[in-house]
C-alpha positions in Angstrom: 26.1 9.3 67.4 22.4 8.7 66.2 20.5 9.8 63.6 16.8 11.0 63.1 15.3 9.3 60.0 11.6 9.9 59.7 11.6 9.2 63.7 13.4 6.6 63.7 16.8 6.7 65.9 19.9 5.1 63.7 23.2 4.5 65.0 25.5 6.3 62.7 28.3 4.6 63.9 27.2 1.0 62.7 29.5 0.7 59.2 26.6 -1.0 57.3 23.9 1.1 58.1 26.2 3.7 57.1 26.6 2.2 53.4 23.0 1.4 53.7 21.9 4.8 54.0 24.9 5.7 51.2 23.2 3.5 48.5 20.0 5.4 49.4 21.0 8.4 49.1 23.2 7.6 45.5 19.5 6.2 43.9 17.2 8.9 45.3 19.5 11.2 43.4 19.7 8.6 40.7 15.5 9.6 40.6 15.5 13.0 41.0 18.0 13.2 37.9 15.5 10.9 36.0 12.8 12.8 37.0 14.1 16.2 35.9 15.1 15.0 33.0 12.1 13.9 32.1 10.4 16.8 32.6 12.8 18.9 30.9 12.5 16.3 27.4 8.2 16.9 27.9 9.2 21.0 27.7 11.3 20.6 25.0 8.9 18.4 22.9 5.8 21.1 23.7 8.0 23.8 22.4 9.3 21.4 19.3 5.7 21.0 18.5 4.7 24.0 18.8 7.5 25.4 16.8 7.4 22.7 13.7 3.5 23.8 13.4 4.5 26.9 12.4 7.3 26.1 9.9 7.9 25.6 6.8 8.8 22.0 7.2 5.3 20.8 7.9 4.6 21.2 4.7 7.8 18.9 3.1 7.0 16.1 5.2 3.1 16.3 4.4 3.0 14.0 1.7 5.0 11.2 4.0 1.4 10.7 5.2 1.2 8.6 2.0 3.4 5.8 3.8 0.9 4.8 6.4 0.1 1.4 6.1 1.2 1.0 2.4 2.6 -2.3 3.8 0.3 -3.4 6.1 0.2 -6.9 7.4 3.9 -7.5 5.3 7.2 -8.0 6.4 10.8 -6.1 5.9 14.4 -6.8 6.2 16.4 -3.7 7.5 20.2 -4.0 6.7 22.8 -2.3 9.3 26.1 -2.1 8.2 27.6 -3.7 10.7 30.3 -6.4 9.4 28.1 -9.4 10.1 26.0 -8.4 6.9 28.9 -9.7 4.5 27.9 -13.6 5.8 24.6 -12.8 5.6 23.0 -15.4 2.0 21.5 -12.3 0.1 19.9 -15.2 -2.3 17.3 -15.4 0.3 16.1 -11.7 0.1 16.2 -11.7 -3.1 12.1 -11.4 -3.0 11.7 -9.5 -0.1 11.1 -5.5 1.0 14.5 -4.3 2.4 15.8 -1.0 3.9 19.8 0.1 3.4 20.8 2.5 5.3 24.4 4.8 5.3 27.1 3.5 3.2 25.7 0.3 2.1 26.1 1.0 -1.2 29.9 0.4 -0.7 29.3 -3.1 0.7 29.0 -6.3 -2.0 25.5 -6.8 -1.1 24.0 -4.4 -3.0 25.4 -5.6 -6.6 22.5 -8.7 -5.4 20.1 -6.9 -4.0 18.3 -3.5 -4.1 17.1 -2.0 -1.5 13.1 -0.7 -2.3 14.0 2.1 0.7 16.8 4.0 1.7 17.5 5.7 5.3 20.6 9.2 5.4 19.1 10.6 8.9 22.8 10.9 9.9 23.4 14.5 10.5 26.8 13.6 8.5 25.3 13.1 5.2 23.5 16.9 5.0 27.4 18.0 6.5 30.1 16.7 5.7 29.3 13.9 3.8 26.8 15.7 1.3 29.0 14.0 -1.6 28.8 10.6 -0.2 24.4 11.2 0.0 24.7 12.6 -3.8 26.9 9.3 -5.0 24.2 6.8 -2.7 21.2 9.2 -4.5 22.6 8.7 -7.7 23.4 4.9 -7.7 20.1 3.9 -6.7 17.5 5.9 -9.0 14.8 3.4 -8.4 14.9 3.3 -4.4 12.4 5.8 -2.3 14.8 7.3 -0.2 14.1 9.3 3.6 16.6 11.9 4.9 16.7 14.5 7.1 14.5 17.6 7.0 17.8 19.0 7.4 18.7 17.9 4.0 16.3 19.6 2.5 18.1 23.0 1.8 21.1 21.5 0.2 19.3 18.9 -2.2 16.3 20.8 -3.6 19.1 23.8 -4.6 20.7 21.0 -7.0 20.0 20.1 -10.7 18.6 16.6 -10.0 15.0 14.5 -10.1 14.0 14.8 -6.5 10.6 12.9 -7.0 11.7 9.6 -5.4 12.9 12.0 -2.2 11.1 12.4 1.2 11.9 14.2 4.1 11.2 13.6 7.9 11.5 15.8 11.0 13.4 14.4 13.8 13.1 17.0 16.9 11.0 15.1 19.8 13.2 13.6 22.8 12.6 10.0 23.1 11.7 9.3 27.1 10.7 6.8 28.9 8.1 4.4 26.7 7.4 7.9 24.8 7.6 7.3 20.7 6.1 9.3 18.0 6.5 7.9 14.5 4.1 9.3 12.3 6.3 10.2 9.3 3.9 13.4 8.5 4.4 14.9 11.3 7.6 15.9 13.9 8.9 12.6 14.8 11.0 10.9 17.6 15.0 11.6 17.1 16.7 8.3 16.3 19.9 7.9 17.9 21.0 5.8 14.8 19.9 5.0 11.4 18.2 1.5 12.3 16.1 3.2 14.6 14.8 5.3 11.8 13.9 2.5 9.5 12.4 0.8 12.5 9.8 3.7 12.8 9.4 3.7 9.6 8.4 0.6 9.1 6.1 0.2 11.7 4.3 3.5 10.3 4.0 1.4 6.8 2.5 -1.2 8.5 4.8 -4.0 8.4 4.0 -6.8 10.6 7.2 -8.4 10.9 10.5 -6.6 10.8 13.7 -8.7 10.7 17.0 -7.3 11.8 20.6 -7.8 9.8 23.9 -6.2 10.1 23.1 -5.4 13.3 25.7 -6.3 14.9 25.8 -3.8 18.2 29.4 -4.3 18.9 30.8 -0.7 19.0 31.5 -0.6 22.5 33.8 -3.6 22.6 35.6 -3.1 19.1 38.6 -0.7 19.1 37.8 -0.6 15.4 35.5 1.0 13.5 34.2 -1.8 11.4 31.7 -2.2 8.5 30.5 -4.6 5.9 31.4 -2.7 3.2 35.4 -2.3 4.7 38.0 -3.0 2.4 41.0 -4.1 4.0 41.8 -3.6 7.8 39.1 -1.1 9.6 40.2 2.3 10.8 41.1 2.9 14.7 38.1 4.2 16.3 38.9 8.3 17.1 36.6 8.4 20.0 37.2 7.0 23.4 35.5 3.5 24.2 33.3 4.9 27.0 31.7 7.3 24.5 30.7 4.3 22.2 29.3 2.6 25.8 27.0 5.3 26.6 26.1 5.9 23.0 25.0 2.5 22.8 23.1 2.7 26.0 21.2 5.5 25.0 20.3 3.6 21.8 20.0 0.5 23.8 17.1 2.4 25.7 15.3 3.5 22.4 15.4 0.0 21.1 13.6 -1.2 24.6 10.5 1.5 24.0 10.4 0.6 20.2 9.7 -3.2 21.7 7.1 -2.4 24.1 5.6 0.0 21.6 5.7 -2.6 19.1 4.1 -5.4 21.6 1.2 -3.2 22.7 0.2 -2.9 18.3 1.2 -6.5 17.9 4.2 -6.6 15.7 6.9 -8.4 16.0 10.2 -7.6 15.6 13.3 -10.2 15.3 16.9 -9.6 15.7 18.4 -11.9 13.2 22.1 -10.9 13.4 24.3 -13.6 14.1 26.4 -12.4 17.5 24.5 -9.2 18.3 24.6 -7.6 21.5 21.2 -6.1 20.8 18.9 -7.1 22.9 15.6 -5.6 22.6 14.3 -8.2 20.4 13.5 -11.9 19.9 15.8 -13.4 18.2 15.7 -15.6 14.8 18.1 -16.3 12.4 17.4 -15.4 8.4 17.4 -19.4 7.5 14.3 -20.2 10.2 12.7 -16.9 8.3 12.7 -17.6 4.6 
């Protein structure tokens, strides 16, 4: 039996023109997914736009616009929770600008350090975990912290000094090399917390930004580990192939945050003994400081 393709007769009996044209036909799917996806993120980011103009949210993240550049030329230390962190010499942060993000408070490492900004863009900590923001809010009076415009609602309706609280907006799809991280404005979603303080810093200018307690392992650990774990960790609830494709998404994000990053000549290190996270150059805290 042969086959017309673009003029050209083809045997469709031959077995390995057979896979050839299989293979062919799997990627141009492959791209026509990509492609409509695409597409449909560049909709939903016109219409996110469009739609945070006219909110009442523009207005809460305004004064963010403060942040831009208020460390430029400087460098940061943003500290994941992953369980590498509890190895990690604190004495040599000890003068340097750090982000904590999540439940770091519950790990040793703050009683020697404090963290001069906080990250809660985890939709967990305006949900079920509003208890766990109020205890990290409260421990840490001195820190600036960023949460989630989502936030918003639940923290200005409590009896507490709110002045060291900002609030970003998180709606635009991250696609492609596509990033938007101006802190005034509606921002890139962040698959996870790190990503967050990444955009953040680069919107305050930093030059350098260093990389601990990232440790990137959640696909390969059946347990759901953390620096601040006391005792064994807890079984993860989710399926392993959920973790995988979660951290291929992120893996993605991370990829555009390094070209963005390149092209304004910043560099970014991954300095997290063991990480699977490969995005960045790496360089280990004790060739740093």
């Amino acid at each position: 039996m042969m086959l017309n393709f673009e003029g050209v007769q083809l045997d469709a009996t031959d077995k390995k023109l057979k896979k050839q044209l299989w293979r062919c036909l799997i990627l141009s799917k492959a791209l026509l997914k990509e492609k409509l996806d695409a597409n449909i993120y560049k909709l939903h980011n016109v219409i996110s736009n469009i739609l945070f103009l006219r909110s009442k949210h523009r207005q809460i993240v305004r004064p963010n616009a403060q942040f831009r550049n208020i460390h430029f030329g400087k460098r940061c230390f943003i500290l994941g929770t992953g369980p590498s962190l509890r190895n990690v010499n604190t004495n040599l942060l000890k003068n340097e600008i750090i982000f904590g993000v999540n439940f770091l408070i519950r790990s040793d490492v703050i009683s020697r350090i404090t963290p001069q900004y906080y990250c809660l863009c985890d939709p967990v900590f305006h949900t079920t975990q509003v208890n766990g923001t109020l205890e990290i809010l409260s421990a840490l009076p001195k820190t600036t912290f960023f949460l989630n415009i989502k936030a918003y609602d639940i923290i200005d309706g409590l009896d507490m000094d709110t002045k060291n609280i900002y609030y970003q907006h998180y709606d635009l799809a991250q696609h492609s090399d596509y990033i938007r991280l101006d802190m005034s404005k509606n921002m890139t979603a962040p698959f996870n917390v790190v990503i967050a303080c990444i955009q953040n810093a680069i919107y305050m200018g930093f030059e350098e930004i260093y990389l601990l307690g990232c440790d990137f392992s959640a696909f390969i650990s059946s347990k759901n580990e953390h620096c601040y774990d006391k005792g064994d960790a807890p079984d993860r609830k989710e399926l392993r192939g959920f973790a995988l494709k979660q951290s291929s998404l992120e893996s993605f994000y991370h990829y555009a945050l390094a070209k963005y990053a390149s092209r304004n000549n910043i560099r970014i290190y991954n300095s997290t003994p063991n990480s699977f996270l490969d995005a960045y150059e790496r360089k280990s805290i004790e060739e740093i400081t």
